[in-house]
N, C-alpha and C positions, 0 to 999 in steps of 0.2 A: 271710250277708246279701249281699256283695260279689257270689259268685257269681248268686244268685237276679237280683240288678240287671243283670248280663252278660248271664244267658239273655234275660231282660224287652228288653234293647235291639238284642239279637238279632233274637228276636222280633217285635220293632218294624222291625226293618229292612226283615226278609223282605214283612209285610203291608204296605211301601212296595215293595218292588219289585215286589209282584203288581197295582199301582198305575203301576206307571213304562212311561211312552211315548218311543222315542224318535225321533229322526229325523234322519238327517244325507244329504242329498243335492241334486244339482244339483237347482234349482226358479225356475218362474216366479213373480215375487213381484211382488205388486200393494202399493202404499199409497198409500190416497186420504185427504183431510182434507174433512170439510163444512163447506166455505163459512159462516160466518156465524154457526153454531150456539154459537161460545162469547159471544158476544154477544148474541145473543137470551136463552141461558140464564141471564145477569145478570140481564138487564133483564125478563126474565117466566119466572120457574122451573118454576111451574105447569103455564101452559100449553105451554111449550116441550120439557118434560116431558112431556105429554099426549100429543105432535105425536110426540114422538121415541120413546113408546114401540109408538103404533101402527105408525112405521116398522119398528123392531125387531122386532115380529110378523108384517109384512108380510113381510120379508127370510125371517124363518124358515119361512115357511109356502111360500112358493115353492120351499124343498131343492134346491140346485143344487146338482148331481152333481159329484164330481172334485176340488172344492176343501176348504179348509180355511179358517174367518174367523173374525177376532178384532175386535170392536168397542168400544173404549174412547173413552167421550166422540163426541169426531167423529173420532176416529184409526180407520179401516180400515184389516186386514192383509188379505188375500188370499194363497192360496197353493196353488199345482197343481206335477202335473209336466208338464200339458197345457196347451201356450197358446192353442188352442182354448177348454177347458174354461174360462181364469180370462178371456180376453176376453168369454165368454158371463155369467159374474158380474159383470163392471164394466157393464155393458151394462144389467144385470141392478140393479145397483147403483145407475146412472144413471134407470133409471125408479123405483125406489123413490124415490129420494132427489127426482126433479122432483113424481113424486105427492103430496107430502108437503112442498111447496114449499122442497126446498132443492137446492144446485147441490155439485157435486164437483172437485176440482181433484186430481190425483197422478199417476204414473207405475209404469209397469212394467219390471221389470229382472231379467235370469235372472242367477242365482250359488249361490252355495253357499249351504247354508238347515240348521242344526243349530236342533233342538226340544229339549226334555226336559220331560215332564208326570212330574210326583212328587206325586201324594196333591192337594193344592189349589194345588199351586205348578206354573208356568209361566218358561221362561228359553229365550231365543230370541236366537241370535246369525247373523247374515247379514251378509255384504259387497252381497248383492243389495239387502237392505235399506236400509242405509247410505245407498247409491247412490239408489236410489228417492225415499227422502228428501230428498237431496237436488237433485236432479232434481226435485220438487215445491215445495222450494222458492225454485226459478229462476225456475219457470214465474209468470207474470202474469195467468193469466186460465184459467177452468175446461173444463179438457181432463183426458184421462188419455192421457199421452203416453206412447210406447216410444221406451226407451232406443234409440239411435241404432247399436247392435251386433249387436242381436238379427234374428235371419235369420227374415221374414216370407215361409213360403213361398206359392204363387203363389194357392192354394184362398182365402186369406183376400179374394186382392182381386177371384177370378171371379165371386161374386153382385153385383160393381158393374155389371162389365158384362152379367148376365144382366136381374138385375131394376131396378136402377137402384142409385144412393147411398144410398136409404134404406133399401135391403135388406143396405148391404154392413155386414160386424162389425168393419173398421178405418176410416176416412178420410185423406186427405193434404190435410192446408189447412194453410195459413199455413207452411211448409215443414216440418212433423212430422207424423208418422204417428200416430195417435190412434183412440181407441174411440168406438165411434160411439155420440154420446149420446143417439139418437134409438133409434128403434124404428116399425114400419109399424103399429102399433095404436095408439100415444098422440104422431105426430109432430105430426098436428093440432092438439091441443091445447096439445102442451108451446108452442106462440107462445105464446098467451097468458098459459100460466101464467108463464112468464120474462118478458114484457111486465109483469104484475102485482108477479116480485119485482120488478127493474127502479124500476118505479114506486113501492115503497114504501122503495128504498134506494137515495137518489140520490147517494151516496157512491161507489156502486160501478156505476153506472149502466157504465162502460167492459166489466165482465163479462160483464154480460148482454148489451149490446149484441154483442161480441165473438160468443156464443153465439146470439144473434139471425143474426148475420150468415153462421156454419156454417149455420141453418134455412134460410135463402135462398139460399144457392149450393148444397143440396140439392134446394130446390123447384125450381130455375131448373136441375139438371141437368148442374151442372157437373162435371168429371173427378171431382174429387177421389184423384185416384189420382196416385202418381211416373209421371214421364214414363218411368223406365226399366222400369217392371212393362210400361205399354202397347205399347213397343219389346216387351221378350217375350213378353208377349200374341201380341202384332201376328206375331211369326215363328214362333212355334210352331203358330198357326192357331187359338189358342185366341179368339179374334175376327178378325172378316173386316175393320175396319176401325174407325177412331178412334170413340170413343163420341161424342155429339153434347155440343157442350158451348155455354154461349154468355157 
């Protein structure tokens, strides 16, 4: 009998390990929180349920290559080895979440990123993480900032000055480097729809104004870039001269 129970948990192990994922490596790790959503979810379950699950369908149905995401409540993990690939998700993240009238606030942090998928269980341990975290929640107002360590090489800030601010995938306002929560196909609208939250949550009216005021130092063409990218810009030839700003 004893033996018969050994082999059985034996058994039992193996059909978990043909089950187990694992993952231990340096990685860019994103965590964002949506703004507002545990509050609304009190006060209207139903429908804030409704809202949030057509988001959830929306995210899935755009497959954005490279990453890995976990959505709990309004808790976003993201996770790449490419900081390309997880800036194109936040971005990515940012227009789901304004479609769908809500805003984003978190940060990005590369470190060391250990997974383990076993059968229906999930256990994730990051100092990247940690770090993110808390970096999210320093911040005041709905950005997705990078960490202050992380080497932005120069490709990320060339489409500012090709196409303008609202083509580039990072910004520099308020003195942190940030994902750009815009996009060249829904920038026009996102005014008004942050005009409308704004207007229905005059608690936090400081946020959206905040995110108001990124919309217009883009329409108005401002740098948004560190002065030291445009210095090497500027000498490697990769622009002939200061972007116009006003």
């Amino acid at each position: 009998m004893g033996e018969r129970l050994e082999r059985s948990h034996v058994d039992s192990l193996r059909q978990l390990d043909e089950h187990e994922h694992i993952i231990s490596q340096e990685r860019y790790v994103a965590f964002c929180d949506i703004l507002g959503f545990s509050n609304r979810i009190l006060q209207s379950f139903d429908e804030t349920l409704q809202l949030y699950d057509t988001f959830a369908s929306f995210w899935i149905d755009l497959g954005i290559e490279n990453v890995e995401t976990c959505i709990y409540s309004d808790a976003v993990l993201i996770t790449s080895e490419s900081l390309g690939s997880l800036i194109t998700a936040v971005n990515t993240l940012w227009f789901c979440a304004q479609t769908h009238f809500f805003i984003i606030r978190g940060a990005i942090v590369k470190g060391r990123y250990w997974e383990r998928r076993i059968g229906n269980s999930l256990f994730v341990a990051s100092d990247a993480l940690v770090r993110a975290v808390k970096i999210e929640q320093s911040i005041g107002f709905p950005m997705v900032a990078l960490a202050d360590d992380i080497e932005i090489p120069l490709e990320f800030w060339i489409p500012r000055f090709r196409d303008g601010p609202i083509a580039a995938p990072l910004l520099h306002f308020r003195d942190r480097n940030i994902v750009n929560p815009f996009g060249i196909m829904w920038f026009a609208s996102a005014k008004g729809r942050i005009s409308r939250m704004r207007d229905d949550s005059p608690a936090n009216v400081d946020k959206y104004e905040w995110l108001l005021a990124l919309h217009r130092a883009i329409e108005a063409q401002h740098d948004l870039v560190p002065q030291d990218v445009i210095d090497r810009c500027l000498a490697l030839g990769f622009i002939a001269e200061r972007p116009a700003s006003s």
